[in-house]
C-alpha positions as CSV (number, residue, x, y, z in Angstrom):
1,X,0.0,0.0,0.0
2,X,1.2,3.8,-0.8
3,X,0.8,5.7,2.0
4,X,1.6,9.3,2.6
5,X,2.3,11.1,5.3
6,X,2.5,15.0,6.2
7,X,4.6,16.2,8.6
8,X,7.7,13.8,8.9
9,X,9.7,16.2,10.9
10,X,7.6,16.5,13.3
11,X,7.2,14.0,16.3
12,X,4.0,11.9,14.8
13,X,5.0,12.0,11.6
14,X,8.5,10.7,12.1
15,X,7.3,8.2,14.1
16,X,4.5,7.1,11.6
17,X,6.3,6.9,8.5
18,X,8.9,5.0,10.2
19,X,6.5,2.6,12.0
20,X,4.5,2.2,8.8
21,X,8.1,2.0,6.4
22,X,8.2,-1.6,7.5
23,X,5.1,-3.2,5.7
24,X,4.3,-0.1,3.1
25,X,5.4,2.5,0.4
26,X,6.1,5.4,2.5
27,X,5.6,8.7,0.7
28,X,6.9,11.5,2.9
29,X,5.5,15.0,2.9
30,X,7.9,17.2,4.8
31,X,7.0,20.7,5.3
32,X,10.0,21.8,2.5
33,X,7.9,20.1,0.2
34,X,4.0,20.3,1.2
35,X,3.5,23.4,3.9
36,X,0.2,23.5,5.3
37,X,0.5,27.1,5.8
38,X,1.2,28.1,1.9
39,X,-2.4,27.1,-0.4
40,X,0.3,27.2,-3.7
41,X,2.5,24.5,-1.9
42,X,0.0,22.1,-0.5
43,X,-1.9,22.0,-4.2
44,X,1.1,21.7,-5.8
45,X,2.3,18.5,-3.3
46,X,-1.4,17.0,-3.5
47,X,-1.5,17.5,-7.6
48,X,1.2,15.1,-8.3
49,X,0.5,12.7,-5.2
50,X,-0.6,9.0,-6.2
51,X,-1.4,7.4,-2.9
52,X,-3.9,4.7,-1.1
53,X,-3.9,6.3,2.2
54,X,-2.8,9.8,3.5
55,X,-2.3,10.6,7.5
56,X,-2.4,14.2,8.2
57,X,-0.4,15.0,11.6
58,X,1.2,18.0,10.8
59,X,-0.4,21.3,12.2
60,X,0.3,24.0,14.6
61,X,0.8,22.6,18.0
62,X,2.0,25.8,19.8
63,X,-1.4,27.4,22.0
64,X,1.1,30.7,22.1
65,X,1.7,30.7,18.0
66,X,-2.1,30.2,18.0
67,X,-2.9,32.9,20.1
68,X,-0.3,34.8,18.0
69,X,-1.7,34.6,14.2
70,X,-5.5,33.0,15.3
71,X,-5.6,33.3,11.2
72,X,-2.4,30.9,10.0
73,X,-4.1,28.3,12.8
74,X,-6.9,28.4,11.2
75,X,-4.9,28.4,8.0
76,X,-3.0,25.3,8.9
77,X,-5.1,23.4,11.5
78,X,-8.5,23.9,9.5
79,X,-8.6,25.7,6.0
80,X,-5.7,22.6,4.7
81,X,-7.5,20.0,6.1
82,X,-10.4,21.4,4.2
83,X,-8.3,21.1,0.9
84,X,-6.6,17.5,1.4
85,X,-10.3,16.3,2.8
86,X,-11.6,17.7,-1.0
87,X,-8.4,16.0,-2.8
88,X,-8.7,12.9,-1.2
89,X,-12.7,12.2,-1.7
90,X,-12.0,13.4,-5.4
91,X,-9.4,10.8,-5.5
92,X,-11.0,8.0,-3.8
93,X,-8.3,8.0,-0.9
94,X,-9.4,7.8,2.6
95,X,-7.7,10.4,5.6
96,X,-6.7,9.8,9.1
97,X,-6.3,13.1,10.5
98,X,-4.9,14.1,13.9
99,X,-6.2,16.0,16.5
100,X,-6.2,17.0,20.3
101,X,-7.7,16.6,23.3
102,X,-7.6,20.0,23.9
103,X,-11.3,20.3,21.9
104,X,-12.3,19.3,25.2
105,X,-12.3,21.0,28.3
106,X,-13.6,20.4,32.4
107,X,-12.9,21.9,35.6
108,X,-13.7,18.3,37.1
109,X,-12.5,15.2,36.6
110,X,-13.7,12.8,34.1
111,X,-13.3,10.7,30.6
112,X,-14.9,12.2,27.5
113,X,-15.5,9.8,24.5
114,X,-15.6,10.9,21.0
115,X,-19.6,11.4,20.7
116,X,-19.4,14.5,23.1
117,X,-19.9,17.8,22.2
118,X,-16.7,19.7,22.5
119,X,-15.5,23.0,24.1
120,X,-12.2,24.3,22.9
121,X,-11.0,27.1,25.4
122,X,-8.2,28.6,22.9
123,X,-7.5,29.5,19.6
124,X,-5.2,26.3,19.0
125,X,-8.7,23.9,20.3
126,X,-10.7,25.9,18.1
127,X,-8.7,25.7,15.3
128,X,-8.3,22.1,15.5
129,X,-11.9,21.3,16.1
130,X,-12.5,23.3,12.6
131,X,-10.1,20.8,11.2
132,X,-11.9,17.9,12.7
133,X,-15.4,18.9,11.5
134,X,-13.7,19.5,7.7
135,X,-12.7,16.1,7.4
136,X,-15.7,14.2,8.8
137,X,-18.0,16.3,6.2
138,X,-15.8,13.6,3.7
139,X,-17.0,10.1,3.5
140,X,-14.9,7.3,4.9
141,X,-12.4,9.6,7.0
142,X,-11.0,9.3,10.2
143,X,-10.4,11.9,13.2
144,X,-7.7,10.5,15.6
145,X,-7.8,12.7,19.0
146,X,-4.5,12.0,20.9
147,X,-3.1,14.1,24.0
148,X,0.4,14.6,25.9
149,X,2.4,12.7,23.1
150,X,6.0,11.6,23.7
151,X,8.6,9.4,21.8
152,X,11.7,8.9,21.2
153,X,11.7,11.2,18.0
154,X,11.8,14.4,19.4
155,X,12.9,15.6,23.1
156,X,9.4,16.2,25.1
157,X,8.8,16.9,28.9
158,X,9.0,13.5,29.7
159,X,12.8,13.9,28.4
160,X,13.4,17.3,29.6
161,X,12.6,15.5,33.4
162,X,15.1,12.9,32.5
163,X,17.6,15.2,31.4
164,X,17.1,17.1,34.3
165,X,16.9,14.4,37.1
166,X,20.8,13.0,35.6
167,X,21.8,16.0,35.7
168,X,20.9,16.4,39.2
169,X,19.0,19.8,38.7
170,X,15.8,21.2,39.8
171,X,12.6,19.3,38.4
172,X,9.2,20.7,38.7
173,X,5.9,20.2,37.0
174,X,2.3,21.0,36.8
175,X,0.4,19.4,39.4
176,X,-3.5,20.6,38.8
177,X,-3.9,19.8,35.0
178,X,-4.6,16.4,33.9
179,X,-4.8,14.1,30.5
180,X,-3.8,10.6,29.7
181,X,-0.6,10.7,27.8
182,X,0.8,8.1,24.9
183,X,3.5,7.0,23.6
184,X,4.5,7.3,19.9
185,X,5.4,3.5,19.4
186,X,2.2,2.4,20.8
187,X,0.2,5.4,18.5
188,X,1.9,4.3,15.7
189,X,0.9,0.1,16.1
190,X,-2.9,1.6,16.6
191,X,-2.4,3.5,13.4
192,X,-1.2,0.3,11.4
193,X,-4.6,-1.7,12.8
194,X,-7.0,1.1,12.0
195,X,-5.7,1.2,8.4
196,X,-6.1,-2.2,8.2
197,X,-9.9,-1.7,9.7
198,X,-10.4,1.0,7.4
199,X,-11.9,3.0,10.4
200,X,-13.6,5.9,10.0
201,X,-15.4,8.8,12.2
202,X,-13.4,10.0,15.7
203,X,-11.3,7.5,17.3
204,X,-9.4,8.9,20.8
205,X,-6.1,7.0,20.8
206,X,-4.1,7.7,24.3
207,X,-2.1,4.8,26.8
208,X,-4.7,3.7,29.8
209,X,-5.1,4.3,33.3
210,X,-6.0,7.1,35.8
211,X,-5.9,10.4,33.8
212,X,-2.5,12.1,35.5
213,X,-0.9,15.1,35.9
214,X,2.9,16.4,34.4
215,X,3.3,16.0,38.3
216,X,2.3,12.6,38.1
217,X,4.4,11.8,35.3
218,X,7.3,13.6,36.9
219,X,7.1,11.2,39.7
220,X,7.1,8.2,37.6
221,X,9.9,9.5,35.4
222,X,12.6,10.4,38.4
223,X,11.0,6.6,40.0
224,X,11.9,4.4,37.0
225,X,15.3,6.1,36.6
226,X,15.8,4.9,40.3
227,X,14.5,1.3,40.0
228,X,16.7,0.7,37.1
229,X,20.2,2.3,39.0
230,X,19.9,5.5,37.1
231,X,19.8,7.8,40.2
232,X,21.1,6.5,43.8
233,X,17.6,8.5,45.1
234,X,14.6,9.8,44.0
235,X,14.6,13.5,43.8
236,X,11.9,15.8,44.7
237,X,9.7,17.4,42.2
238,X,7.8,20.9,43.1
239,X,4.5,21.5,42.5
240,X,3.2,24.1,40.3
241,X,-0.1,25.8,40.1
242,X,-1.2,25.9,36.4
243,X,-2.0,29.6,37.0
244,X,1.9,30.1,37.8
245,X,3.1,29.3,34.4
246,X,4.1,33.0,33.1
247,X,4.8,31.4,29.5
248,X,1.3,30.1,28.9
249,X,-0.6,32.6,27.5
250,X,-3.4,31.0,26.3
251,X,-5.6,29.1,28.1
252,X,-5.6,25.3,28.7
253,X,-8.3,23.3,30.4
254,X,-7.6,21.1,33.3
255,X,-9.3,18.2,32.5
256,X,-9.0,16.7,29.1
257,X,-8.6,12.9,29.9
258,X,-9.9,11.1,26.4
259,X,-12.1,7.8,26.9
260,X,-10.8,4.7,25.2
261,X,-13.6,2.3,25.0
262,X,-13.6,2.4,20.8
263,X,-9.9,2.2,20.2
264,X,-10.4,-1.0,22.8
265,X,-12.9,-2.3,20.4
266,X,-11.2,-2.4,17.7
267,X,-7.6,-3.8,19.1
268,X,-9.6,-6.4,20.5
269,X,-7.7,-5.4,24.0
270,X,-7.3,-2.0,25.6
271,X,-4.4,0.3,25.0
272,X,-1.7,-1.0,27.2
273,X,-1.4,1.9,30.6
274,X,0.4,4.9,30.5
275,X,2.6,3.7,33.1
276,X,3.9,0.7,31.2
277,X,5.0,2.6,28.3
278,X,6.3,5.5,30.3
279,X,8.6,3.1,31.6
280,X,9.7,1.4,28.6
281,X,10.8,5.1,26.9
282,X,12.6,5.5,29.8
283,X,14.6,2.2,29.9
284,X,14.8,2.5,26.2
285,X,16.5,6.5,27.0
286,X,18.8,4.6,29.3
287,X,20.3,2.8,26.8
288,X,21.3,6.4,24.7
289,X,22.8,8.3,26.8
């Protein structure tokens, strides 16, 4: 099967075409060659494109760009999923498009599954929802919600702590904001089956368990490090308030967990806990250093 992919510089993009290189054609579309941001580029990557599949994770992550230039998120997060959602229905070709869990938002805690209604709180969620709702209009496309994504692609908080905790300097997190993260190895299996299903509709793809904070995660970073001789002790992590954190401008909700019950359905098992995988990246970060 050809299958291409956006964004393979980024963290979910790397880690899909590389997952995916192993049983497919892998057609990369880097921003050099198809920018979601420039109309002229994106036409002229999807007019020569032959492909069965295409994944769209590229977008604007950033909540500060987003709150920045409100119109290049919508530009890149919404208004180009429009186009490749009109290229690919013209063509036949089915699209599994990425999204957040921050189209969600609670003060309390709780799961949300993919039939709620959503209620982005920033420019980014609002952006992204836009995209969503573009690509569903399509027949036979797919929305894939994910949240708090690490690998070992790209350096990510989960990596920062490590960095930090061998180095021996101070580690702190948010402790009153709280999702269900995954791991890019395990997203990128899940992507391989719901190909193969040819699923379609909203699909929330995150590692199980009790939604956490980056407190939590912190914790179980600095613990692993110790119960595999990486660190004589466990150091402390502070606490911080989400309203403490001078660098986010824009507004993120505190609860954002994403339910799993259809991605279970369809592995035929649920998505192995956050805590597992967490541990494996960090055994597996062990071994590079």
């Amino acid at each position: 099967m050809r299958i291409s992919v956006t964004g393979t510089t980024g963290r979910v993009g790397a880690a899909l075409a590389n997952h995916l290189a192993a049983k497919h054609e892998v057609i990369p579309l880097p921003r050099s060659r198809c920018d979601l941001a420039d109309r002229k580029s994106l036409a002229a990557a999807l007019e020569k494109l032959e492909c069965d599949v295409l994944i769209n994770p590229a977008g604007i992550t950033s909540l500060e760009d987003c709150e920045d230039d409100p119109a290049m998120a919508m530009r890149v997060n919404a208004e180009a999923p429009a186009e490749i959602a009109d290229w690919a229905q013209s063509r036949g070709v089915p699209v599994f498009h990425f999204s957040t869990d921050y189209v969600f938002n609670s003060d309390t805690p709780r799961l949300f599954n993919e039939d709620e209604t959503p209620e982005p709180i920033s420019v980014y969620g609002r952006s992204k929802l836009a995209g969503e709702r573009k690509i569903l209009a399509r027949p036979g496309n797919c929305v894939i919600r994910v949240s708090w994504v690490y690998g070992p692609e790209k350096s990510s908080f989960v990596d920062r702590v490590f960095d930090d905790a061998l180095a021996g300097r101070p580690i702190a997190a948010v402790a009153d904001k709280f999702s269900l993260p995954v791991l890019t190895t395990d997203l990128a299996e899940w992507l391989d089956c719901l190909i193969d299903r040819k699923t379609t509709g909203i699909i929330h793809a995150c590692n199980s368990g009790e939604p956490v904070s980056w407190h939590d995660m912190a914790i179980a970073v600095v613990e692993e490090m110790k119960s595999i001789g990486l660190l004589s002790a466990i150091p402390s992590v502070e606490r911080q308030k989400l309203s403490e954190m001078a660098s986010f401008r824009a507004a993120r909700p505190r609860h954002s967990s994403l339910a799993t019950h259809r991605l279970t359905e369809i592995l035929g098992h649920p998505p192995r806990p956050w805590r597992e995988a967490l541990a494996e990246h960090v055994r597996q970060r062990s071994l590079l250093r």
